[in-house]
Backbone as a chain_set.jsonl record, in Angstrom:
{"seq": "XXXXXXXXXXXXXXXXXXXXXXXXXXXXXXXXXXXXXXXXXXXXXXXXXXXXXXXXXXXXXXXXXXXXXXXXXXXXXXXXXXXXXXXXXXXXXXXXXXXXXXXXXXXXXXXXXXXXXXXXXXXXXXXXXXXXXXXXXXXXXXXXXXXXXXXXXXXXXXXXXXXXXXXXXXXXXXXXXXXXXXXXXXXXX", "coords": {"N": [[-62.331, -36.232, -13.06], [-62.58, -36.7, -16.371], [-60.967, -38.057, -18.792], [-61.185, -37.336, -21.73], [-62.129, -35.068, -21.69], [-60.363, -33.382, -20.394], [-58.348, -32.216, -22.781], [-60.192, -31.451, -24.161], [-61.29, -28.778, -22.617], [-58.837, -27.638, -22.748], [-58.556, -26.901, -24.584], [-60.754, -25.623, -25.19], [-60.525, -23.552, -23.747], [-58.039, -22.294, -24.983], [-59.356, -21.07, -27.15], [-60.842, -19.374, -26.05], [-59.329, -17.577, -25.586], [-58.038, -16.919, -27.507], [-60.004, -15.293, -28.63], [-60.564, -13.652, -26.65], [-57.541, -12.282, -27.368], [-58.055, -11.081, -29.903], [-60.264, -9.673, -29.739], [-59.454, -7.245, -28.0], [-57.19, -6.305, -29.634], [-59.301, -5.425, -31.748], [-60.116, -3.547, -30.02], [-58.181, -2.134, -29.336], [-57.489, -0.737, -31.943], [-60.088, 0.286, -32.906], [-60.08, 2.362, -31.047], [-57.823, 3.987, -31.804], [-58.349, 4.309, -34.072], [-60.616, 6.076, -34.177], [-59.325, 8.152, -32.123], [-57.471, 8.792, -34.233], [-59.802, 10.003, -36.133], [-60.389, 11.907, -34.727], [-62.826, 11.88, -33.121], [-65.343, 12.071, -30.291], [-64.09, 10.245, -27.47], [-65.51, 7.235, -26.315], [-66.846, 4.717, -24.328], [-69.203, 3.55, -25.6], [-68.942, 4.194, -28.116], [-66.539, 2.814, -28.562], [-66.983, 0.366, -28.03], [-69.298, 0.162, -29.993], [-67.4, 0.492, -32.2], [-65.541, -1.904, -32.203], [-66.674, -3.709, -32.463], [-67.458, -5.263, -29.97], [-69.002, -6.256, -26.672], [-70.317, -3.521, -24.443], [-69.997, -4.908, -21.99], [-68.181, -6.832, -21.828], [-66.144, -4.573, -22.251], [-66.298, -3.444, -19.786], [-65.931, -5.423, -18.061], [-63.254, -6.881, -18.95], [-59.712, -6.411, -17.769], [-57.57, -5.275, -19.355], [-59.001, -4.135, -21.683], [-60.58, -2.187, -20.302], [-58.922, -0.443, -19.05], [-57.506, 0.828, -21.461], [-59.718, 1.927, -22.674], [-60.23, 3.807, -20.571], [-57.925, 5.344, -20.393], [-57.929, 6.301, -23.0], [-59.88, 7.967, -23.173], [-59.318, 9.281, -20.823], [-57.048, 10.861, -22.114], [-58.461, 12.469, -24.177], [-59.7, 14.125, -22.508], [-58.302, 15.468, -21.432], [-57.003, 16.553, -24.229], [-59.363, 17.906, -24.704], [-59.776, 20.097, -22.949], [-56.888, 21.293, -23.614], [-58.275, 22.047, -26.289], [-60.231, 23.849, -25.595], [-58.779, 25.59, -24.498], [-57.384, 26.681, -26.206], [-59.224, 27.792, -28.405], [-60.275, 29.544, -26.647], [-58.274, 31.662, -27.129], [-58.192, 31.892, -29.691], [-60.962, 33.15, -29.856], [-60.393, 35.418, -28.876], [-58.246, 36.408, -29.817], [-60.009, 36.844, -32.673], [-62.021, 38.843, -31.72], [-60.41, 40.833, -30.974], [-59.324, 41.665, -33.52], [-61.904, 42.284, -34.689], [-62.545, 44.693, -33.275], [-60.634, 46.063, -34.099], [-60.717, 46.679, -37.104], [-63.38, 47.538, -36.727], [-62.415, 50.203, -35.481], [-61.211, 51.246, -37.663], [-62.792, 51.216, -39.603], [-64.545, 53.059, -38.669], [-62.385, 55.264, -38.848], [-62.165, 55.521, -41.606], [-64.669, 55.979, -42.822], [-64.899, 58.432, -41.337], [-62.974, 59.462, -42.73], [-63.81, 59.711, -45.374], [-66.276, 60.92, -44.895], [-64.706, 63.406, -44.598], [-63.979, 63.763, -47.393], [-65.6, 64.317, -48.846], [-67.056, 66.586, -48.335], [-65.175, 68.445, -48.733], [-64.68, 67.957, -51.145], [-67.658, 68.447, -52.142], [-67.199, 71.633, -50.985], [-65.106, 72.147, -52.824], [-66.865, 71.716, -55.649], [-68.718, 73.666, -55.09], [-67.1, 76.27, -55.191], [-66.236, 75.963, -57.871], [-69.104, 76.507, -59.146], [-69.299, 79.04, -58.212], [-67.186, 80.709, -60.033], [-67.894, 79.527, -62.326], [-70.538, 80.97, -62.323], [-69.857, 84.221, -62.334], [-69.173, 84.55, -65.033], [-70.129, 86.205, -67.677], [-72.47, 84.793, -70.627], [-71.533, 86.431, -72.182], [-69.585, 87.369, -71.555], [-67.649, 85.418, -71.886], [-67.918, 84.075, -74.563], [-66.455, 86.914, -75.11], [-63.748, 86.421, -74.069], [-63.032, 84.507, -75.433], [-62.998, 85.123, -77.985], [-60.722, 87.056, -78.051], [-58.728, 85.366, -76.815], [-58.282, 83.583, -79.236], [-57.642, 85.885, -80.968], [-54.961, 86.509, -79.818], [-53.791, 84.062, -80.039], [-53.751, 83.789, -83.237], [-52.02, 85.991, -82.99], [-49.817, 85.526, -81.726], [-48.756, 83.857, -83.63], [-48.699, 85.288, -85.627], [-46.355, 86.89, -84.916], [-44.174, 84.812, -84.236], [-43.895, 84.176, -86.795], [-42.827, 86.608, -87.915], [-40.589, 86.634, -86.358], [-39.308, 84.409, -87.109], [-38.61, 85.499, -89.565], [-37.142, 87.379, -89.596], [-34.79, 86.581, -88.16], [-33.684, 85.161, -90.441], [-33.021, 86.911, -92.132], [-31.179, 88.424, -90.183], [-28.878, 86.414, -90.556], [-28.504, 86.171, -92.893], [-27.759, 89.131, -92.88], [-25.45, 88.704, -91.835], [-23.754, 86.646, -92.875], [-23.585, 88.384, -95.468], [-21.824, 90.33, -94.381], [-19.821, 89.021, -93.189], [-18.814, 88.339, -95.579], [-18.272, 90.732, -97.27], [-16.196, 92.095, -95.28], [-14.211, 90.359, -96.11], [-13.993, 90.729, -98.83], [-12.833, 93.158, -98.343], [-10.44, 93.139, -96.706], [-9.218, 91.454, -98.97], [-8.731, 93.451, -100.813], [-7.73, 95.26, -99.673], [-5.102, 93.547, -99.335], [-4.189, 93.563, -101.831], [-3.696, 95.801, -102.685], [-1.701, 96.566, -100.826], [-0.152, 95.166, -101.872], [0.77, 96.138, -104.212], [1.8, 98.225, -103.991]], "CA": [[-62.473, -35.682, -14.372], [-62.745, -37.491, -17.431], [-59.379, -37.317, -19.46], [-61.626, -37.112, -22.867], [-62.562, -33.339, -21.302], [-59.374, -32.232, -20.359], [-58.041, -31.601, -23.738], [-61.824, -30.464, -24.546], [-61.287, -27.846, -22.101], [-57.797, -26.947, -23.012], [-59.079, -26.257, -26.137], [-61.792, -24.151, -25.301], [-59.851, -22.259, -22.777], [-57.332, -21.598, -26.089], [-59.942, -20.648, -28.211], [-61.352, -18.168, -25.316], [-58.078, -16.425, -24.859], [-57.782, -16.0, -28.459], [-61.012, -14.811, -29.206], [-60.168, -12.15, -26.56], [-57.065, -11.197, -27.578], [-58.87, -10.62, -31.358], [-61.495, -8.463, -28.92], [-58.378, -6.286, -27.713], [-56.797, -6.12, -30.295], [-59.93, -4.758, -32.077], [-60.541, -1.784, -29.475], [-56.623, -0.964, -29.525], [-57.546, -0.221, -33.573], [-60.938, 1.543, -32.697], [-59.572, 3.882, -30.171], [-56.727, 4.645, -32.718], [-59.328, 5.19, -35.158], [-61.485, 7.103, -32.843], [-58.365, 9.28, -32.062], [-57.209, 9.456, -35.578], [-60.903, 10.664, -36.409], [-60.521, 12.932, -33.807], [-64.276, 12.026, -32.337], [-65.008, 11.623, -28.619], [-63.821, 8.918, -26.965], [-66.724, 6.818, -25.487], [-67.439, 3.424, -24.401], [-70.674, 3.292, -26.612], [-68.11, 4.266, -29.286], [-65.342, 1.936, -28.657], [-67.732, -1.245, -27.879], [-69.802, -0.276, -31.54], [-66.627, 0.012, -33.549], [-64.816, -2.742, -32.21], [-67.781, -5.25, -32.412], [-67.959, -6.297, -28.581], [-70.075, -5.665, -25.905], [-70.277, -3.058, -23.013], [-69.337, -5.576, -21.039], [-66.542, -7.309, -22.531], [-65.44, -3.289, -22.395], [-66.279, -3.393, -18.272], [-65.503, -6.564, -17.344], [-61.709, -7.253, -18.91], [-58.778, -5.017, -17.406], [-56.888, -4.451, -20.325], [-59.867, -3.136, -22.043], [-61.29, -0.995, -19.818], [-57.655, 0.217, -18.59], [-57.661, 1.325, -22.512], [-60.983, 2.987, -22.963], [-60.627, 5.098, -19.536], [-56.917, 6.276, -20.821], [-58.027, 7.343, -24.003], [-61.313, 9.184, -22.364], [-58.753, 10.755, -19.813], [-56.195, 11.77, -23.14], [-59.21, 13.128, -24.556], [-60.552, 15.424, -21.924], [-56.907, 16.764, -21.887], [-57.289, 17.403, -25.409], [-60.706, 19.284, -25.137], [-59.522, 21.405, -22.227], [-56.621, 22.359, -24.284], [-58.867, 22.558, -27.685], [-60.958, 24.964, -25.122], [-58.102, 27.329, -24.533], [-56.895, 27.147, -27.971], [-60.784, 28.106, -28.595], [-60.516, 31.011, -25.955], [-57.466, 32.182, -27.186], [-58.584, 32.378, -30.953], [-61.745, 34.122, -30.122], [-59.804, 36.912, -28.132], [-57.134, 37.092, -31.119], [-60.974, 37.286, -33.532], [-62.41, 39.745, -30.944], [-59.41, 42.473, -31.215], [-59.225, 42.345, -34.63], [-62.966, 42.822, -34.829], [-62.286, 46.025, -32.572], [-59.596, 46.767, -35.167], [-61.557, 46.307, -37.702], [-64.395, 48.38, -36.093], [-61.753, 51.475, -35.636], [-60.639, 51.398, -39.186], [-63.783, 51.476, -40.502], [-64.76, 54.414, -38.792], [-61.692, 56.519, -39.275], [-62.384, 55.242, -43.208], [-65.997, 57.079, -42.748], [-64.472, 60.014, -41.347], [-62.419, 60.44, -44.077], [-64.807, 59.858, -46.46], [-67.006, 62.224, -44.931], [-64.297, 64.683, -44.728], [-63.362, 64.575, -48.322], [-67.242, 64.512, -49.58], [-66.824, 68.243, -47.607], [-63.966, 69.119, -49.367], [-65.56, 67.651, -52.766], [-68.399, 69.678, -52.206], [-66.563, 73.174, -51.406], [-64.51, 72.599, -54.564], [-67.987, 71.769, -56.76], [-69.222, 74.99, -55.009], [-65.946, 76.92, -56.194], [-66.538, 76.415, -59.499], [-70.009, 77.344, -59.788], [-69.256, 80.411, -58.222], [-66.627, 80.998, -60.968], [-68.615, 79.787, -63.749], [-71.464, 82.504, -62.401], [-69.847, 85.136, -62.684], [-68.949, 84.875, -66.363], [-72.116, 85.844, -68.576], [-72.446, 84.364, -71.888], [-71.205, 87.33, -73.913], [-67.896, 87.901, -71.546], [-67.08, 84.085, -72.311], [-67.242, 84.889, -75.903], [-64.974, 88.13, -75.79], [-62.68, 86.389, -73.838], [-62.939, 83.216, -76.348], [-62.389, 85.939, -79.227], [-59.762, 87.506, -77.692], [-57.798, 84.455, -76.794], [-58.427, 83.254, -80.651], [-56.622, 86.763, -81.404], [-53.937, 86.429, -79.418], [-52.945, 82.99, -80.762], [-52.996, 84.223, -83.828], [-50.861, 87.614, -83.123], [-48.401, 84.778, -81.613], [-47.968, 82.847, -84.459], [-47.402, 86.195, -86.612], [-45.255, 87.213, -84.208], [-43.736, 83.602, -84.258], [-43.589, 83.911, -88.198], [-42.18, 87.365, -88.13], [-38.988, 86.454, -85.53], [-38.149, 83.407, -88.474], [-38.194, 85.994, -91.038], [-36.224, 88.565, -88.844], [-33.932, 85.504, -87.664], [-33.186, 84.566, -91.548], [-32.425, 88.162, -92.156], [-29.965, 88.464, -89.464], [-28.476, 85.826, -90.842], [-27.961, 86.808, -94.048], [-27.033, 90.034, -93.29], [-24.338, 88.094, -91.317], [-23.031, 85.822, -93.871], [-22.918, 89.229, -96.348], [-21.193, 91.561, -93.531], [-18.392, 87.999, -92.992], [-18.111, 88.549, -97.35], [-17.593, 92.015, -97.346], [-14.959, 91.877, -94.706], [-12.961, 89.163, -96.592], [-13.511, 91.254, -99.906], [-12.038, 94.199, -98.148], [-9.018, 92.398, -96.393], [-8.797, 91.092, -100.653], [-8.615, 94.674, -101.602], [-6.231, 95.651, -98.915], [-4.136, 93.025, -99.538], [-3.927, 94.07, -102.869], [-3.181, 97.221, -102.748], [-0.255, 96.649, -100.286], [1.366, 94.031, -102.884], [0.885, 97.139, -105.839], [2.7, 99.764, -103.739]], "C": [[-62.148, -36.71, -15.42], [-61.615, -37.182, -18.519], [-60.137, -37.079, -20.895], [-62.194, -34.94, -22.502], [-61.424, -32.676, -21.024], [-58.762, -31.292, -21.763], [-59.349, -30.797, -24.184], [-61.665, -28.983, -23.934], [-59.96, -26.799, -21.903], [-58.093, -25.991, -23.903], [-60.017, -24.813, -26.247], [-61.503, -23.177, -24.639], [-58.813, -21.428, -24.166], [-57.963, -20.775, -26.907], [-60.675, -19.21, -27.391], [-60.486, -16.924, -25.457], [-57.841, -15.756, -26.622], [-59.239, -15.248, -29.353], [-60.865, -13.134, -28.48], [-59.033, -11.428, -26.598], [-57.853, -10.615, -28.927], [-59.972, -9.635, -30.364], [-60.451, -7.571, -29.016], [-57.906, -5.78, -28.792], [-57.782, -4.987, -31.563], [-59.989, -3.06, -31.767], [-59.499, -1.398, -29.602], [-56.623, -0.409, -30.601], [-59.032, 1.009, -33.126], [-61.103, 2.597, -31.819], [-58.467, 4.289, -30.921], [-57.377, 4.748, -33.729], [-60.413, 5.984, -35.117], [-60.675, 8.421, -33.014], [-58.471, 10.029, -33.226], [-58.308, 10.624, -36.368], [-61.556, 12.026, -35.796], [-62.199, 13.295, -33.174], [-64.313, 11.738, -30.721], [-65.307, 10.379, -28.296], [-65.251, 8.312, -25.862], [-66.903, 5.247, -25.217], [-68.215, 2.88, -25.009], [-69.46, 3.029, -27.714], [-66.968, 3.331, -29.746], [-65.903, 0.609, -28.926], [-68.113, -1.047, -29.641], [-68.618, -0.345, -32.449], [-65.503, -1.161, -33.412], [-65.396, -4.009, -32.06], [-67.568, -5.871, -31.237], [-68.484, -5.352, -27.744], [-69.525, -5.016, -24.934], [-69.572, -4.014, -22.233], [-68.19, -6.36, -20.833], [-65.726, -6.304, -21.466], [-64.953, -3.153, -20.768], [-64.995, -4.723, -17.401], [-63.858, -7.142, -17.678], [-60.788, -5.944, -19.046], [-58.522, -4.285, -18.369], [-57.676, -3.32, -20.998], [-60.426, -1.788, -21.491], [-60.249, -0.268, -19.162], [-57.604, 1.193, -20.458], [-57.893, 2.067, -22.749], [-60.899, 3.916, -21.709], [-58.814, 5.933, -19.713], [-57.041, 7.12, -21.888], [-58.813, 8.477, -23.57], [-60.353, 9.892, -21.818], [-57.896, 11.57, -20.946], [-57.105, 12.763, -23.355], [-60.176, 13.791, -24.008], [-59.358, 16.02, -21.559], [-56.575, 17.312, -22.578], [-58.198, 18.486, -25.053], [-60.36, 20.34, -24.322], [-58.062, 22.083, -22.938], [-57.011, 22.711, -25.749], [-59.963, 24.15, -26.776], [-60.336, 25.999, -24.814], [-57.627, 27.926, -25.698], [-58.271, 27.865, -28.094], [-60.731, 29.256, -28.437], [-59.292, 32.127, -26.549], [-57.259, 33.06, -28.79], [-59.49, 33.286, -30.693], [-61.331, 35.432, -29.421], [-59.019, 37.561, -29.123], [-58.728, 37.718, -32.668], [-61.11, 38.443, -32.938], [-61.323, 41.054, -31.256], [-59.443, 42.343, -32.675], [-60.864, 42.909, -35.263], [-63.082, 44.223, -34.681], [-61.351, 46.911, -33.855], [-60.386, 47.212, -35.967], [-62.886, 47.634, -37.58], [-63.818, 49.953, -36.349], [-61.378, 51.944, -36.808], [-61.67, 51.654, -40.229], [-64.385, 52.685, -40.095], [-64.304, 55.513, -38.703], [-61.921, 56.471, -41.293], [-63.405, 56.414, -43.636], [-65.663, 58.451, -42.526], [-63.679, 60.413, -42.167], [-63.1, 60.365, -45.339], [-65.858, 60.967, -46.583], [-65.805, 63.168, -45.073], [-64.037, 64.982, -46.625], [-64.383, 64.576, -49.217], [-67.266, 66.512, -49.097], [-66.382, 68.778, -48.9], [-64.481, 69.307, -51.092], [-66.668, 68.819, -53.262], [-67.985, 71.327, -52.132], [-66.03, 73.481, -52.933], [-65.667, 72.785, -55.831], [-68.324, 73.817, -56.187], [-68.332, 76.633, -55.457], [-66.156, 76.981, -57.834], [-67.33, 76.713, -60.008], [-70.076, 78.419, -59.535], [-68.321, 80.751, -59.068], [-67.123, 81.232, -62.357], [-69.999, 81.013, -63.715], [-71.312, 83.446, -62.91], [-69.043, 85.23, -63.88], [-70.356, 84.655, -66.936], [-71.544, 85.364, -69.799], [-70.973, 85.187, -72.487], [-70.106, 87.203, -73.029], [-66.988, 86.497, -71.807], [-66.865, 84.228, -73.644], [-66.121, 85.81, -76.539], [-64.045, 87.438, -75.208], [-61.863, 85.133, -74.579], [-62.156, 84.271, -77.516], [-60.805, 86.071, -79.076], [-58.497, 86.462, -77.532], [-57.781, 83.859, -78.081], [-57.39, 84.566, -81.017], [-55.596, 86.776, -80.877], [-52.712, 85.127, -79.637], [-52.552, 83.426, -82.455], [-52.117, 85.53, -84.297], [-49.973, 86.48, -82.535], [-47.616, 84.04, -82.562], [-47.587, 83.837, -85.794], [-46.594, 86.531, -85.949], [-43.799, 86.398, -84.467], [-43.204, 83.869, -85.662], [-42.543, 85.701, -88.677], [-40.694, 87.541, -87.548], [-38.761, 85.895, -86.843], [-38.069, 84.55, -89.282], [-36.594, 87.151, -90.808], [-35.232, 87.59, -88.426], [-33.437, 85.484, -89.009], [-32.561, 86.018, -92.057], [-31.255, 88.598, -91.594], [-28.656, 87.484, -90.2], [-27.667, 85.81, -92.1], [-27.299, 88.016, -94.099], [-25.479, 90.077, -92.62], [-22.88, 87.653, -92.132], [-22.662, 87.432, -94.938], [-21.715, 90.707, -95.486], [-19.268, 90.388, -93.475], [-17.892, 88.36, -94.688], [-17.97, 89.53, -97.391], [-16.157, 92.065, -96.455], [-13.884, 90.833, -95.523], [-12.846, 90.044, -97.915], [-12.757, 92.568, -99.702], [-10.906, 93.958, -97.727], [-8.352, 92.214, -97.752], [-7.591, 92.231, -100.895], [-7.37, 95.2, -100.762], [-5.024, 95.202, -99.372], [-3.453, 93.427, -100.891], [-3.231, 94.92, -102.986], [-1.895, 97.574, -102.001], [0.822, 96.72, -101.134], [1.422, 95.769, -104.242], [1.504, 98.35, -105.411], [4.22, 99.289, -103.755]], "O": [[-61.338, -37.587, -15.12], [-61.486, -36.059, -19.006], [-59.382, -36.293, -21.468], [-62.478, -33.987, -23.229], [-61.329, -31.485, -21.32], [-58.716, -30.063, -21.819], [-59.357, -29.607, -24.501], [-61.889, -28.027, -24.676], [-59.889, -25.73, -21.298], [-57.955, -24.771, -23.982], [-60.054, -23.741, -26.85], [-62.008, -22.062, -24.761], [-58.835, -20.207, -24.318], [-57.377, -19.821, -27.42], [-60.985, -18.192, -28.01], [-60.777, -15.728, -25.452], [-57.579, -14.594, -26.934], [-59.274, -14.813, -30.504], [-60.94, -12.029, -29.017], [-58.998, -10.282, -26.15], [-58.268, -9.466, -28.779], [-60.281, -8.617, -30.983], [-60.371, -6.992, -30.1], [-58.233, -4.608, -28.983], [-57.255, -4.039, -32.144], [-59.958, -2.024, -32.431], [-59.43, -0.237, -30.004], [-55.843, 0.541, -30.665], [-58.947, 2.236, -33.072], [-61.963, 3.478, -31.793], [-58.075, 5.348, -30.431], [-56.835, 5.502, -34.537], [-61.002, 6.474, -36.08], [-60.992, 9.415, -33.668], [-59.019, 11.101, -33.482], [-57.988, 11.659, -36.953], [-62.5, 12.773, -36.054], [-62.681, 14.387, -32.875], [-63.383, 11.244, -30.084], [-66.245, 9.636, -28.584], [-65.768, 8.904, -24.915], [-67.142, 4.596, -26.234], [-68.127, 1.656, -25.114], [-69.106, 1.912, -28.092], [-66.568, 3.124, -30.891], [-65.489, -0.157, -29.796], [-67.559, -1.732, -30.5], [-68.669, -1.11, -33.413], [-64.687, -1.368, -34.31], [-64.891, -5.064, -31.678], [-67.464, -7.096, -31.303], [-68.511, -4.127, -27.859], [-68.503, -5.44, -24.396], [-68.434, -3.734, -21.857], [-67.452, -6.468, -19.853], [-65.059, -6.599, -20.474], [-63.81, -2.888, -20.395], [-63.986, -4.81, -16.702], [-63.259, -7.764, -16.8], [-60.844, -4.97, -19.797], [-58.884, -3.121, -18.545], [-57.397, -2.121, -21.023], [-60.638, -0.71, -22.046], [-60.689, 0.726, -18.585], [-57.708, 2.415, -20.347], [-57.184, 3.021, -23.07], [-61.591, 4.927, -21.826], [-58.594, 7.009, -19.156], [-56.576, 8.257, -21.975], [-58.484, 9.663, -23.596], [-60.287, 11.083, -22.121], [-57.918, 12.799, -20.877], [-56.866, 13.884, -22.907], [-61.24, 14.094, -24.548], [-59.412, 17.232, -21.353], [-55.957, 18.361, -22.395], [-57.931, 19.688, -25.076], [-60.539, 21.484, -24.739], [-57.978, 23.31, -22.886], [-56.321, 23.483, -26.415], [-60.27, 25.195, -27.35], [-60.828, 27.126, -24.763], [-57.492, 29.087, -26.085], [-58.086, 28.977, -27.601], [-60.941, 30.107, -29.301], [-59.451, 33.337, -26.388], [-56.67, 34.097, -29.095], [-59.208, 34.401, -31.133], [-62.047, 36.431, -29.492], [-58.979, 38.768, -29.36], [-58.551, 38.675, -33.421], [-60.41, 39.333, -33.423], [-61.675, 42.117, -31.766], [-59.719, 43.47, -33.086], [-60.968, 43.778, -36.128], [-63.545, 44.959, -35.551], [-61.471, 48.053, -34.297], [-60.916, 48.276, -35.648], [-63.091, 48.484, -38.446], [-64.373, 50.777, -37.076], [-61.22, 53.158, -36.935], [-61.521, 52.136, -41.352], [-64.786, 53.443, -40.978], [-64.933, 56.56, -38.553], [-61.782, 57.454, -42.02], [-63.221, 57.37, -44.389], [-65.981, 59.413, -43.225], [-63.563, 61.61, -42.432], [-62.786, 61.087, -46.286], [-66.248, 61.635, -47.539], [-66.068, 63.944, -45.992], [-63.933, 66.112, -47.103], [-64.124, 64.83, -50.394], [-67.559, 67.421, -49.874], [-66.989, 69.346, -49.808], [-64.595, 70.257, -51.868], [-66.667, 69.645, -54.174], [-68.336, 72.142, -52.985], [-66.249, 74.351, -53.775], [-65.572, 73.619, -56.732], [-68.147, 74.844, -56.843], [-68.799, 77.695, -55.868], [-66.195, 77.895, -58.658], [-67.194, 77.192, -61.134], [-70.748, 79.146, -60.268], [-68.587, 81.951, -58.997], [-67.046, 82.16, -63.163], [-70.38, 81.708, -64.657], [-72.073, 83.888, -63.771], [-68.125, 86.046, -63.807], [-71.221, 83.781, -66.883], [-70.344, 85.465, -70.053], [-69.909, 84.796, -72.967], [-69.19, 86.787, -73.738], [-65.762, 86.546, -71.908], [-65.726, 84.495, -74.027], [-65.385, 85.782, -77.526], [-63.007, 87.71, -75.811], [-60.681, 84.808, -74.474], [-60.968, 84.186, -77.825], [-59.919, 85.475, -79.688], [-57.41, 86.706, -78.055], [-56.675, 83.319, -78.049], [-56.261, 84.226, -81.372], [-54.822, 87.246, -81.711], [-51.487, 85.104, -79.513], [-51.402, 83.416, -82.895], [-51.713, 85.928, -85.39], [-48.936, 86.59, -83.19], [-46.439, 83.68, -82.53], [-46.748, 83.609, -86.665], [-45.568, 86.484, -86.627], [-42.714, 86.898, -84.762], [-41.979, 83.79, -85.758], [-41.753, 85.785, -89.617], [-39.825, 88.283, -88.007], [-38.171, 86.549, -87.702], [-37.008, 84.458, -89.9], [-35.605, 87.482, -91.461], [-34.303, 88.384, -88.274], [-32.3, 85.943, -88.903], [-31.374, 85.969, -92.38], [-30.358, 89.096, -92.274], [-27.534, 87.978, -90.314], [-26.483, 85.512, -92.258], [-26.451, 88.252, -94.959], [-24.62, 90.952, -92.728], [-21.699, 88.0, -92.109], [-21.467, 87.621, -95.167], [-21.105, 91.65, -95.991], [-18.111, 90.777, -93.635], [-16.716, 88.609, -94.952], [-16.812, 89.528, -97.81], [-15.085, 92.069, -97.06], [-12.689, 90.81, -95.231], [-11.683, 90.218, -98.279], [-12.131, 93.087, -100.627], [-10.04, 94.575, -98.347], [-7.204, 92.622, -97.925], [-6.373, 92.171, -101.061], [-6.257, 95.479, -101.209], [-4.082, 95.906, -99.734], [-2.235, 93.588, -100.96], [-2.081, 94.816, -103.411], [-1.149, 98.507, -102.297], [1.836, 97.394, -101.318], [2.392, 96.068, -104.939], [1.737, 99.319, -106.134], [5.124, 100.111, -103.606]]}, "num_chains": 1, "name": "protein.A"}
């Protein structure tokens, strides 16, 4: 060997090793931005976002020790994103059912109190039937006379109230002018 090649080939062996750690180093970022993105993990996917080839991906350990751990994380995810899945649409499913029952005890009480609605409408036109015109009138009159026989009534208590009253206050002054007169008449015997 030619000692002008050894360092030549030091060199290029240095420049190999760091070209692939800068490879590695790449996919360790685009499977943690894969993850982070929460898309599926793929070799296609890892090679395009970490700018090297399939084969790179195949052919050096680290790498492909990498890309087949994340793939296996991420079919341990999906089988438990698939029970989470199953477990939501069973918790949707009953409340659907719920849901379902509630709406048609809602109906049945809606129909029942459309029933009820209706008997009462039908109550009152049999009420308002049987009043004719004219006995709505007399009994309009009549209740017109009876308010006002309450409010003479009403006006004849105050007068009969103020009366009492007075003949109160003059029954308390007579008594005091007769006690007077008594007294009087004691002191003059």
């Amino acid at each position: 060997m030619n000692t002008a090649t050894v360092p030549r080939t030091a060199a290029a062996l240095a420049a190999r090793r760091k070209r692939t750690e800068t490879a590695l180093q790449r996919v360790h970022e685009a499977i943690t931005r894969i993850r982070r993105e929460k898309a599926q993990v793929s070799v296609a996917a890892v090679a395009r976002r970490a700018d090297v080839s399939r084969t790179f991906l195949y052919d050096n350990p680290e790498a492909r020790a990498a890309v087949a751990s994340a793939m296996a994380e991420a079919g341990e995810r999906s089988g438990l994103l698939a029970e989470q899945d199953d477990e939501r649409e069973a918790t949707w499913r009953e409340r659907a059912l719920n849901a379902e029952d509630a709406l048609k005890q809602a109906q049945a009480e809606i129909l029942a109190q459309r029933t009820r609605i209706g008997e009462l409408l039908g109550q009152i036109r049999d009420l308002e039937a049987d009043w004719t015109e004219e006995a709505i009138q007399r009994i309009t009159t009549e209740n017109t006379t009876l308010k006002q026989r309450v409010r003479q009534l009403t006006a004849d208590n105050r007068t009969l109230d103020d009366r009492l009253k007075a003949a109160r206050s003059n029954l308390r002054f007579q008594d005091r002018r007769i006690a007077d007169l008594e007294a009087s008449l004691t002191d003059g015997q």
